[in-house]
C-alpha positions as CSV (number, residue, x, y, z in Angstrom):
1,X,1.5,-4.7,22.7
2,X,-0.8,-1.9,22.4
3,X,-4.1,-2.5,24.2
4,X,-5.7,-0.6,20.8
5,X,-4.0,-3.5,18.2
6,X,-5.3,-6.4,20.6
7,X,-9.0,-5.1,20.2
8,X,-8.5,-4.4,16.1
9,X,-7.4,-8.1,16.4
10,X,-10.3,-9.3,18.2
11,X,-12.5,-7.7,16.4
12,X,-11.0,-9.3,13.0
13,X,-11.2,-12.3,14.3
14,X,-15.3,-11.9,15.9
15,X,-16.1,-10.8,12.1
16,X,-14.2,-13.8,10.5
17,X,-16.3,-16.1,12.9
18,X,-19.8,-14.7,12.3
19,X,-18.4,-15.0,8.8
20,X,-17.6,-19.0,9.4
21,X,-14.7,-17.6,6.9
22,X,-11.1,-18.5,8.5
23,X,-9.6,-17.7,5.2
24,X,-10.5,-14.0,3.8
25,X,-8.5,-12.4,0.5
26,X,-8.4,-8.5,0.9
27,X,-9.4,-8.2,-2.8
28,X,-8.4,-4.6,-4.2
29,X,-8.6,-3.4,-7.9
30,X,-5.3,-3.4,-8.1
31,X,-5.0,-7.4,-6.3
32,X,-6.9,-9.8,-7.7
33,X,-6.0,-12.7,-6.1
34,X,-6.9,-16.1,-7.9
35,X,-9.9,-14.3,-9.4
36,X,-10.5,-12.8,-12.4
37,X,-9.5,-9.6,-12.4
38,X,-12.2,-7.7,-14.2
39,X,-15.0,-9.7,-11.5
40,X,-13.0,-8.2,-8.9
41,X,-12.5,-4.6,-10.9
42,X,-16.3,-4.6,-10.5
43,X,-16.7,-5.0,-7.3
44,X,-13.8,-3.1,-5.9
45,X,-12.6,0.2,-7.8
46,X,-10.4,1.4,-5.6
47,X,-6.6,-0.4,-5.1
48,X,-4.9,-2.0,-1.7
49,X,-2.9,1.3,-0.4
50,X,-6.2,3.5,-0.9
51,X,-8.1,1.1,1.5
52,X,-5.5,1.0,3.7
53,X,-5.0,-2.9,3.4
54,X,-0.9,-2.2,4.6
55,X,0.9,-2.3,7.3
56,X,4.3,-0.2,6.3
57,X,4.9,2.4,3.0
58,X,8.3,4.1,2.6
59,X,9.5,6.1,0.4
60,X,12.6,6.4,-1.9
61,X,15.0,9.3,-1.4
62,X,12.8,10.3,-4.9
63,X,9.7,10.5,-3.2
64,X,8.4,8.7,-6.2
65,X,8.7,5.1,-5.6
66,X,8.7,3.0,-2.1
67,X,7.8,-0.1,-1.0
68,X,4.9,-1.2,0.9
69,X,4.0,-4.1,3.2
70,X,0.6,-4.8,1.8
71,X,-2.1,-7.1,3.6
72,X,-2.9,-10.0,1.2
73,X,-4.8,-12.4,3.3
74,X,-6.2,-12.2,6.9
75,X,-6.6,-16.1,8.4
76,X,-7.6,-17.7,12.0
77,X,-5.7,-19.8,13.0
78,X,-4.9,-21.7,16.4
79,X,-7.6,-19.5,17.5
80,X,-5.2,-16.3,16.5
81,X,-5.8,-13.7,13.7
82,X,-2.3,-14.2,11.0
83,X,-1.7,-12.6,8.3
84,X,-0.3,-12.9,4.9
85,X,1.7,-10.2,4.0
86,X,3.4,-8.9,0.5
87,X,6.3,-6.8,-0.1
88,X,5.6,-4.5,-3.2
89,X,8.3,-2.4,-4.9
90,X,6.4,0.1,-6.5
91,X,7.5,3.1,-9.1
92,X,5.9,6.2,-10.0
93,X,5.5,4.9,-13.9
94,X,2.5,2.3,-12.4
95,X,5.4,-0.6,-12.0
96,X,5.6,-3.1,-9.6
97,X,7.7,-6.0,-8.4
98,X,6.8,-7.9,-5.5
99,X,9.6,-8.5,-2.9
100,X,8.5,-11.5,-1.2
101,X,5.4,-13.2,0.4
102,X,4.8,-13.8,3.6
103,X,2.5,-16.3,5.3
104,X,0.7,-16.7,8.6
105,X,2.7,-13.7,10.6
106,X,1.4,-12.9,13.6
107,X,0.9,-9.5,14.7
108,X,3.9,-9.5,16.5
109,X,6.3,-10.5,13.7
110,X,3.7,-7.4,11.8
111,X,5.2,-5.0,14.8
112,X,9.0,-6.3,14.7
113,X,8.7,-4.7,10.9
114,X,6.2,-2.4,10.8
115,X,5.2,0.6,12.8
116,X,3.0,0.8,15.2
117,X,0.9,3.3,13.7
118,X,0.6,1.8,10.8
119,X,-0.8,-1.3,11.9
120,X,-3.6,0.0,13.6
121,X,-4.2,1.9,10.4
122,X,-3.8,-1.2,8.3
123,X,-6.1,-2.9,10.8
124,X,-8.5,-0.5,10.9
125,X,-8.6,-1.0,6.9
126,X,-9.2,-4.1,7.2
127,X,-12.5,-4.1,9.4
128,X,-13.9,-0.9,7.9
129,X,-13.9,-1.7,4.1
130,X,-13.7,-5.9,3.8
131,X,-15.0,-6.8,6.9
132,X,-17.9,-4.5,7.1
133,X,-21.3,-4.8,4.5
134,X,-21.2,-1.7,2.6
135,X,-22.2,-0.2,-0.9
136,X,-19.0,0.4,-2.3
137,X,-17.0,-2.7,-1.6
138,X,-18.2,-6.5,-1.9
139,X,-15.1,-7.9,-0.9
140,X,-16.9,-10.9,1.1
141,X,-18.8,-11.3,-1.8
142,X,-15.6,-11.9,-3.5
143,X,-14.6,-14.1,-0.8
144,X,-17.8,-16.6,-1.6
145,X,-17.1,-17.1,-4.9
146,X,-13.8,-19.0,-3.9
């Protein structure tokens, strides 16, 4: 594995320890989780693909619609970082249809699907705008209120 993916994992897991969360939603306006969705609208404007909270997007031979492995929840467990993971069929008229749900995969089932480029993307998503106190997202404020 990619000696780059190992650290973005570490570093995930560091930030959900300091955290004392082992359980964090990756809230998004556009994923709401089991929230309301106009407390989560408020604290997060922007949706799960802009903050890069996904691990794989293609395309249809359209260029309109694709699918995208989106990050939904990012856990420790067994002293590992797992994730769950949901496949979203999306269209270019704003609808959706989720493809399945995925729970507790490991980064190496994330790279058996997903490229690696991607992930460390995805990853990198992940630390910069829910992991990291800023003024534009709360999402571990979000987080507290479950």
């Amino acid at each position: 594995m990619d000696a780059e993916i190992t650290k973005l994992c570490s570093q995930i897991k560091e930030r959900l320890e300091e955290l004392q969360m082992p359980e964090f939603v990756l809230y998004a306006c556009d994923y709401w989780g089991d929230l309301d969705e106009d407390v989560v609208e408020e604290k997060v404007e922007d949706s799960a693909g802009g903050l890069d909270f996904r691990f794989n997007s293609t395309d249809d031979y359209s260029g309109y619609s694709g699918t995208s492995a989106y990050i939904r929840k990012v856990k420790v467990k067994d002293g590992n970082v797992v994730f769950d993971i949901e496949v979203v069929y999306e269209d270019i008229d704003g609808g959706w249809e989720s493809k399945g749900y995925y729970e507790d995969q490991t980064i190496y089932d994330v790279l058996n699907t997903c490229p690696e480029e991607m992930v460390i993307k995805g990853l990198n998503g992940v630390l910069e705008y829910a992991l990291k106190e800023n003024d534009y997202y709360d999402i571990i404020g979000l987080n507290k209120l479950d």
